[in-house]
C-alpha positions in Angstrom: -52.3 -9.3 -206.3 -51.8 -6.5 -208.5 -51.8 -7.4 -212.7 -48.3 -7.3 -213.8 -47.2 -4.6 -216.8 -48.0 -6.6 -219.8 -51.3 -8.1 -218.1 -52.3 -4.3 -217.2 -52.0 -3.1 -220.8 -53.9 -5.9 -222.6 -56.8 -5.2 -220.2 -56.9 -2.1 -221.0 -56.5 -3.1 -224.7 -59.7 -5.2 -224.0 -61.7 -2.6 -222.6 -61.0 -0.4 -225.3 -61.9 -3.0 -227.7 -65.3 -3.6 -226.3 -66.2 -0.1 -226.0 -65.3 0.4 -229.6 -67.7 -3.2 -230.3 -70.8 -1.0 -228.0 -70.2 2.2 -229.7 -70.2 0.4 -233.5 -73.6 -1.5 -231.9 -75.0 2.3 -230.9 -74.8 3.0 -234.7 -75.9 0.1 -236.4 -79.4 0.0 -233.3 -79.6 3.5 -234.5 -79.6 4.7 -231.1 -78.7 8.2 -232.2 -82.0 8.9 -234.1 -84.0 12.4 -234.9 -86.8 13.1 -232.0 -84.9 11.1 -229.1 -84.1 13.1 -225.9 -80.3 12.7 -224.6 -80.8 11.4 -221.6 -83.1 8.8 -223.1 -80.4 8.0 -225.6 -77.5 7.7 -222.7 -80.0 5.1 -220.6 -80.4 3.6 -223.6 -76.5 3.1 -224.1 -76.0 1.9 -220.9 -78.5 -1.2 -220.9 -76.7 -1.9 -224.2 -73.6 -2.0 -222.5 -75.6 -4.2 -219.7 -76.9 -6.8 -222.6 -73.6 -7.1 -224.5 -71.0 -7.2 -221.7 -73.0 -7.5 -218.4 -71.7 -3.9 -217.7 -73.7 -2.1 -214.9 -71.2 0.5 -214.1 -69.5 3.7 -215.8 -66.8 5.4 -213.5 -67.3 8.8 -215.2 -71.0 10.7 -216.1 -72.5 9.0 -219.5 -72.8 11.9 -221.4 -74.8 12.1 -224.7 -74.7 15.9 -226.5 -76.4 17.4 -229.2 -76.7 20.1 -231.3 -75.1 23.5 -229.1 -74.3 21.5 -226.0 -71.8 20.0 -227.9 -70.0 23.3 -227.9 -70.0 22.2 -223.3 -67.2 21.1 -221.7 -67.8 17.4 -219.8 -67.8 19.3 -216.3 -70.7 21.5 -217.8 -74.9 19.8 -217.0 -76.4 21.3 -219.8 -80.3 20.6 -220.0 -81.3 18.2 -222.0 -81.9 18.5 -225.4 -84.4 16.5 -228.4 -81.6 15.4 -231.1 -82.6 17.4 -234.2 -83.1 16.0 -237.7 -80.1 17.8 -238.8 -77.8 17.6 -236.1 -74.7 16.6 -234.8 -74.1 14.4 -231.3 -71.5 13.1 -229.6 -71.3 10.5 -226.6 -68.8 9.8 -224.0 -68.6 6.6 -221.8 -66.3 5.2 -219.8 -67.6 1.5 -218.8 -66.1 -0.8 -216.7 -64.9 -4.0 -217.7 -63.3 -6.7 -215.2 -62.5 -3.5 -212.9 -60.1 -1.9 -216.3 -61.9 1.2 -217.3 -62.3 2.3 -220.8 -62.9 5.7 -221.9 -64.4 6.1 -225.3 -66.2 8.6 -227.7 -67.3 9.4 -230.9 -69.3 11.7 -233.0 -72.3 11.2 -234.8 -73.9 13.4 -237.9 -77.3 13.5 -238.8 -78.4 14.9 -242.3 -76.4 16.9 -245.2 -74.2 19.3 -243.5 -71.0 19.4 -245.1 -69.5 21.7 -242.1 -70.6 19.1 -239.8 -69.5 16.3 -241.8 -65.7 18.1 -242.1 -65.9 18.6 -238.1 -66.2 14.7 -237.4 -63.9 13.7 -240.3 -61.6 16.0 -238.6 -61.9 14.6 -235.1 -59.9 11.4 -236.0 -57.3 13.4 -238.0 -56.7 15.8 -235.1 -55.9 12.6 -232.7 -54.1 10.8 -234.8 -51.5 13.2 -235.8 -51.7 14.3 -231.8 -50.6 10.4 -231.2 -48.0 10.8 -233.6 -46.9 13.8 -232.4 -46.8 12.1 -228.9 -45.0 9.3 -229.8 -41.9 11.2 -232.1 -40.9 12.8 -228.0 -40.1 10.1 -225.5 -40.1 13.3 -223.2 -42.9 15.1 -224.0 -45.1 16.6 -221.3 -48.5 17.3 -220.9 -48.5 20.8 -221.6 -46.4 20.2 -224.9 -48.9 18.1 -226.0 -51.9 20.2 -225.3 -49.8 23.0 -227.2 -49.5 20.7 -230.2 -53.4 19.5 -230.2 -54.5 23.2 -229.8 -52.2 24.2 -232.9 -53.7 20.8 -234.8 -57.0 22.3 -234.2 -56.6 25.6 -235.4 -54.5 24.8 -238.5 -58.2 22.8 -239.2 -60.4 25.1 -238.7 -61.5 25.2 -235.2 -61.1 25.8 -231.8 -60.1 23.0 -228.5 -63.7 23.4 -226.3 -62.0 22.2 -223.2 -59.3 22.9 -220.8 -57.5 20.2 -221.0 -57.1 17.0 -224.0 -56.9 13.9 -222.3 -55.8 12.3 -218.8 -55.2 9.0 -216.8 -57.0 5.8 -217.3 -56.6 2.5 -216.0 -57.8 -0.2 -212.9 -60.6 1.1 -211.2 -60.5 3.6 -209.5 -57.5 4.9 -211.1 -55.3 7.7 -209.6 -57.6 10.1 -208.6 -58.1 12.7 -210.8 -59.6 16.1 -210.1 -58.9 20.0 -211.2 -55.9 20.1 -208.3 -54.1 17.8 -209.7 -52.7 19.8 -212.8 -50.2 16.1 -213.3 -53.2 14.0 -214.3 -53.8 15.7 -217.4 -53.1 16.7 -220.9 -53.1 20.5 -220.5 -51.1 23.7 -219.5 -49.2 23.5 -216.6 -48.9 20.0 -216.6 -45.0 20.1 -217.5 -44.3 16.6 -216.1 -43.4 13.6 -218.6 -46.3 11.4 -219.6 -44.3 8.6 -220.0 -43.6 8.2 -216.0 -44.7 5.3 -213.2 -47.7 6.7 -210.8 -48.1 6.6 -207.1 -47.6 2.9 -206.7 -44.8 2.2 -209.2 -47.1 1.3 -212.2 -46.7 2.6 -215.9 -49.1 5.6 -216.5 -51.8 4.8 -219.3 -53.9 7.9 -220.8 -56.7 9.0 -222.7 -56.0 11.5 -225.5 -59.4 13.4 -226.1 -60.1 16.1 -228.8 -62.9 18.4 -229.1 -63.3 20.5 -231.5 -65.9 23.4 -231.9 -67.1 25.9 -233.9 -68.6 28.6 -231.6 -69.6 30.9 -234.3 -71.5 27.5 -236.2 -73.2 26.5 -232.1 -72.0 23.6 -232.5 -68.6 20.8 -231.7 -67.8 17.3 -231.8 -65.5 14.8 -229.2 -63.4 11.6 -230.1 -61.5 10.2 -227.3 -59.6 6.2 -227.2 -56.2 5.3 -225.6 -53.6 7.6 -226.4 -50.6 5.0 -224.5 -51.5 1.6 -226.1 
């Protein structure tokens, strides 16, 4: 039997939560270290996620990014990359827990640089005043929002490195999700309300993503949580 509403959104709430408890756990193992290859960092990541939560599976590519792949979209395969002392690096998961899939990412600065520093500072800013401009429309759509995330960005400073901010999440698998199906994300052309009920009647949940780049700089940086609850 399917979860009910309120069940639905508290394990989503959960799965959140214990991505958020991995990706604080990432930084205080320093995972993210000068001299590690990404790949090597990402497996690394995911038998974390293994040891703290018995978490073998990940609906969505782990991705770990440094230095000017952070400028690639997800869809891109850059090769991989040895994290620099001075660089910046983001990761993207999306575990698994108890069949509720999380989505989850954060950026990571190594050394001095104040322009990097400023970028990750202003990842958090960007979604936050994105959720708050999400939540002053009951109506809004996903193109509206896009609109407003891509004006956020510039008035920082930088540039959206994606063609879309953010999509569905929820039991796994979720809806399906794919480039056809403009209604299942965050971006133009998506002008149907985010606040709807999905194939099957339930309450749609979604992930609000932002990243920001600097093309001229080579580099970007990614923060992505629950955008619904």
């Amino acid at each position: 039997m399917a979860d009910d509403e309120r069940t639905r959104a508290a394990r989503l709430v959960a799965a959140q939560a214990k991505a958020a408890r991995l990706f604080a756990e990432i930084e205080a193992r320093g995972l993210v270290a000068p001299g590690e290859e990404e790949r090597a960092v990402s497996d690394r990541v995911r038998d974390l996620a293994n040891e703290m939560f018995g978490t073998t599976r990940h609906w969505h590519k782990r991705i770990v990014r440094s230095g000017p792949n952070t400028l690639m979209p997800y869809r891109e395969n850059p090769p991989d990359r040895a994290i620099g002392t001075d660089d910046i690096v983001f990761a993207d998961f999306g575990p698994i827990f108890e069949e509720y899939e999380a989505d989850f990412g954060r950026t990571f600065v190594l050394g001095e640089d104040p322009v990097k520093h400023r970028l990750r500072d202003d990842l958090s800013k960007v979604f936050a005043a994105g959720r708050a401009f999400f939540e002053s429309d009951p109506d809004i759509t996903g193109e509206r929002l896009h609109t407003e995330v891509g004006r956020l960005a510039a008035e920082a400073g930088w540039k959206l490195g994606g063609w879309h901010a953010g999509h569905l999440v929820g039991e796994f698998p979720h809806e399906t999700i794919d480039g056809a199906d403009v209604e299942s994300y965050i971006t133009p052309g998506n002008d149907t309300p985010l606040r709807r009920t999905d194939k099957a009647g339930r309450r749609c949940h979604w992930i609000l993503e932002i990243h920001l780049i600097d093309q001229e700089r080579g580099f970007g940086g990614f923060y992505e949580e629950l955008l619904t609850l």
